[in-house]
Steps between C-alpha positions, in 0.01 A plus 500: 500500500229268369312483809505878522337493161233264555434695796451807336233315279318372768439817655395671216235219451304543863326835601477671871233161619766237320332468189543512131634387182724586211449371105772502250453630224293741597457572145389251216509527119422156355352360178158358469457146530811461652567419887606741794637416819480799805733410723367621890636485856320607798490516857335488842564510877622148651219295671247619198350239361399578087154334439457643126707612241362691187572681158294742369481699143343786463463687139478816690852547636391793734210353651569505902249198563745211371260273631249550238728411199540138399563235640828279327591295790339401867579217704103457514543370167116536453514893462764477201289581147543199301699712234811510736430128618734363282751813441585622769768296775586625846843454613452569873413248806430757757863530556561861385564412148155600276644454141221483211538348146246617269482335140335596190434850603272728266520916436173536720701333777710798519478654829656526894508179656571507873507240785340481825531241811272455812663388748175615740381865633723692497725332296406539193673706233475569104827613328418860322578585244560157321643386211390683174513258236448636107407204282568593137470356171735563145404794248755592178545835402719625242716835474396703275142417518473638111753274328625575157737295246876541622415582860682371827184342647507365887264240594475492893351207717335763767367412858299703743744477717937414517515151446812421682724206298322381197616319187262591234437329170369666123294381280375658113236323357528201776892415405744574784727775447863497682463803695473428872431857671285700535553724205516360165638748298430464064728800307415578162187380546319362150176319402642186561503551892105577490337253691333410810752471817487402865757455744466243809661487849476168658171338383327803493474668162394849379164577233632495107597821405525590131778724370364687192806686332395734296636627130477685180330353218660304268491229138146708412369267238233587277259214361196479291691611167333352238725315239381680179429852381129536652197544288238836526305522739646214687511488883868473674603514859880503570582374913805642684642373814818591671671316857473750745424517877251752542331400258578742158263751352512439135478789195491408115703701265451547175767571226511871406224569697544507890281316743154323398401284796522421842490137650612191442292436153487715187196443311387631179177405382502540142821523346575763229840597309528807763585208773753347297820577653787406794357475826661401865378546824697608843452383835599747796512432902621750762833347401550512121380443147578276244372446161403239228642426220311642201200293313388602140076507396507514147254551225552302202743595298684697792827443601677417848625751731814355467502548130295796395731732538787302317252425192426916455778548504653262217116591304638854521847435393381286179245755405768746484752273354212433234421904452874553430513253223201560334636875578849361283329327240286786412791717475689247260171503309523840470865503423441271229167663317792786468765348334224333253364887429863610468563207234 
């Protein structure tokens, strides 16, 4: 049974004249900077003597002259460029074995690589098609692309091509992670997982990529409040600034009054007792609003926000309080100018 098998292999090597040759895999996905080994068998009519042995890459996988593509190996040694020199190893002895090792490869090295012996007119033959060989590097993408607070979010090491049998590693901000695939998978998804992350397979390792995660503003602060009531004609400027990924779009709001300003600053140039009065500002995104909490500018001898209210009201109550008893003792005045007539 075996020898029926390597029988069938042998004749599906050789053509009609006896020759030819057979590479496994005949497809290659590999990362760059790492080393690839085409494994090749070929064959030829008895009494042939091979005289050269040759691999050849070519960029263009459809181009029908292999001969013009480059040359990795040659037993003339001399024709090799001296960027394969050192990379590239042939496995064969003229004995029907024409292996290659090829180390450090690079993404322009991507290409068909083929094989051809001489073994003398008319023996001579060049395997077609060769090997296609895809030489890839690492990219991360994430899932959604638009990633928002409280999102599943999928960070995927991606090749060019199926990487068969890797063990990948994670890293956020250059710590390792523990996640070992090729998916690394963050649910609920916050501002504390924004970073920059890159995975690695082997010793080859992908371009930072930065997850942004995006939310609604939030603690709006407003600064800039001065610490007394302000003088007339004084200049003020009041700051607000909100968290928020976008960035917010800020509005100033005026007690009583509605809207006054747009942008980050409020300014008023020369303060008068119509400014006095509770102001905060609101900062909006395409995912929310939130406000400040209210600040007081105050003429002298004005009140608080907090308070003005409350202090009307009790001024109110003990002006009428003080109506109804002057409102009593004039009555018992009355009463009593009265009795003294009646006496």
């Amino acid at each position: 049974m075996f020898l029926l098998v390597i029988l069938a292999v042998v004749s599906s090597v050789a053509d009609s004249n006896g020759l030819g040759a057979i590479y496994t895999p005949q497809t290659i996905c590999t990362l760059e900077g790492s080393t690839v080994r085409i494994n090749c068998k070929y064959d030829h009519p008895a009494g042939v003597t091979i005289q050269k042995e040759a691999w050849f890459y070519d960029h263009n996988k459809d181009n029908v002259y292999p001969e013009l593509g480059t040359i990795v190996y040659h037993t003339d040694r001399s024709q090799v460029p001296s960027s394969y020199t050192n990379r590239v190893q042939f496995f064969g002895n003229k004995n029907k074995t024409c292996d290659v090792r090829i180390s450090n490869v690079s993404r322009q090295e991507s290409g068909e690589y083929k094989f051809k012996f001489d073994g003398g007119a008319p023996n001579t033959f060049t395997k077609l098609p060769g090997v296609s060989m895809t030489i890839t590097g690492l990219i991360v993408q994430t899932t959604p692309e638009t990633i928002k607070e409280n999102d599943t979010v999928t960070l995927s090491c991606r090749a060019n091509c199926s990487l068969p049998n890797r063990v990948f590693s994670w890293f956020r901000n250059g710590r390792p992670l523990k996640e070992t695939s090729k998916d690394l998978q963050i649910q609920r998804v916050s501002t504390e997982d924004s970073g920059s992350y890159f995975c690695r397979a082997g010793n080859i390792t992908s371009p930072e990529h930065l997850l942004d995660v995006q939310f609604a503003p939030k603690n709006a602060v407003v600064t800039g409040q001065p610490s007394a009531c302000i003088e007339e004609g004084t200049s003020v400027t009041l700051y607000c600034k909100a968290l928020a990924n976008p960035p917010s779009n800020y509005i100033w709001v005026k007690e009583n009054s509605g809207q006054v300003e747009y942008g980050e600053e409020l300014h008023i140039s020369k303060f008068t007792r119509c400014h006095a009065s509770c102001y905060h500002c609101e900062a909006t995104n395409i995912y929310g609003t939130t406000k400040s909490a209210d600040v007081t500018l105050c003429f002298p001898g004005d009140v608080s926000c907090s308070g003005s209210w409350n202090l009307i009201v009790v001024l109110c109550a003990l002006l009428g309080i003080a109506v109804l008893v002057a409102l009593a003792l004039g009555s018992v005045h009355i009463c009593k100018g009265e009795d003294q007539e009646d006496n």
